[in-house]
C-alpha positions in Angstrom: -25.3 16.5 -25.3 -23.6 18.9 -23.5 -21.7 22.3 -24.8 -17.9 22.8 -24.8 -18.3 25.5 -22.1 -20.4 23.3 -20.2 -18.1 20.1 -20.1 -15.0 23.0 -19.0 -17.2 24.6 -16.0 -17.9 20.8 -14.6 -14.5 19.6 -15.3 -13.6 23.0 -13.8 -15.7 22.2 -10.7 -14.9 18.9 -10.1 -11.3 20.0 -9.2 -11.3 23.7 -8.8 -9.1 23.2 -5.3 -6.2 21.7 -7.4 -6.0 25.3 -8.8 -3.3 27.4 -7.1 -5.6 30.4 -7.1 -8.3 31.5 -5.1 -11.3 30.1 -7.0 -12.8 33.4 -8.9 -9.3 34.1 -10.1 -8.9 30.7 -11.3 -12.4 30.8 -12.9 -11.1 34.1 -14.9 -7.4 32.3 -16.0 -8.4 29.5 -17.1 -12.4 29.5 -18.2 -12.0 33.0 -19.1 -15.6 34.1 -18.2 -16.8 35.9 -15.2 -17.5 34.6 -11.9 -21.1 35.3 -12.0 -21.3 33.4 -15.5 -19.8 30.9 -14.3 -22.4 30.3 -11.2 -24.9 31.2 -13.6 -23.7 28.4 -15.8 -23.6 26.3 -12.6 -27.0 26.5 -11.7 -28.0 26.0 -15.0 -26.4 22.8 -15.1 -27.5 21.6 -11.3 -31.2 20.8 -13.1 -29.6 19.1 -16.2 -30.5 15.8 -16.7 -27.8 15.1 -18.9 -24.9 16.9 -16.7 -26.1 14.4 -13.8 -25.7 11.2 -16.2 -22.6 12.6 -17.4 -20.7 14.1 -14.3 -23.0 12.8 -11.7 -21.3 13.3 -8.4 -20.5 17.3 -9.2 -24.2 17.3 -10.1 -25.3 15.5 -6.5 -22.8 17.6 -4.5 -24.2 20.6 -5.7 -27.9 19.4 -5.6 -27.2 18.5 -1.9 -25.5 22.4 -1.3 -28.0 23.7 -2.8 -30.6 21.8 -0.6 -28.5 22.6 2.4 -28.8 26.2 2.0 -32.5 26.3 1.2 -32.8 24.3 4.3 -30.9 26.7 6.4 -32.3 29.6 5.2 -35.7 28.2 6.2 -34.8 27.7 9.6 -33.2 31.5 9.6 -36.9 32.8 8.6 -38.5 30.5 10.5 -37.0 31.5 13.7 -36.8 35.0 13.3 -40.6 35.0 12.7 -42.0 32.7 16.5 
């Protein structure tokens, strides 16, 4: 089962653009934790098992972001090396 905070910052992502903020400020208003605690939280969550059952398409954007940027990242290093 998931923690209070953790059901708010996946509810929280799963609509963050509905927010009339810009997204950190919105974070701060109305989760009242930081940013960075907030992406912490985040990538906590990404490797949940239970978070996937239970909000499953925040958990497979954010798995495929993630994946995205590793990816891209590779090919940064990997050209700046030949």
């Amino acid at each position: 089962m998931l923690a209070q905070r953790d059901i708010k910052v996946l509810e929280f992502e799963s609509a963050w653009w509905h927010y009339p903020e810009p997204k950190d400020r919105a974070i701060r208003e109305y989760l009242g934790m930081s940013a960075t605690r907030y992406y912490q939280a985040l990538r906590r969550l990404i490797d949940d098992e239970t978070a996937a059952c239970e909000y499953p398409l925040v958990i497979r954007r954010l798995r495929r972001m993630r994946t995205e940027r590793r990816e891209a990242l590779a090919r940064r290093l990997d050209s700046t090396v030949g």
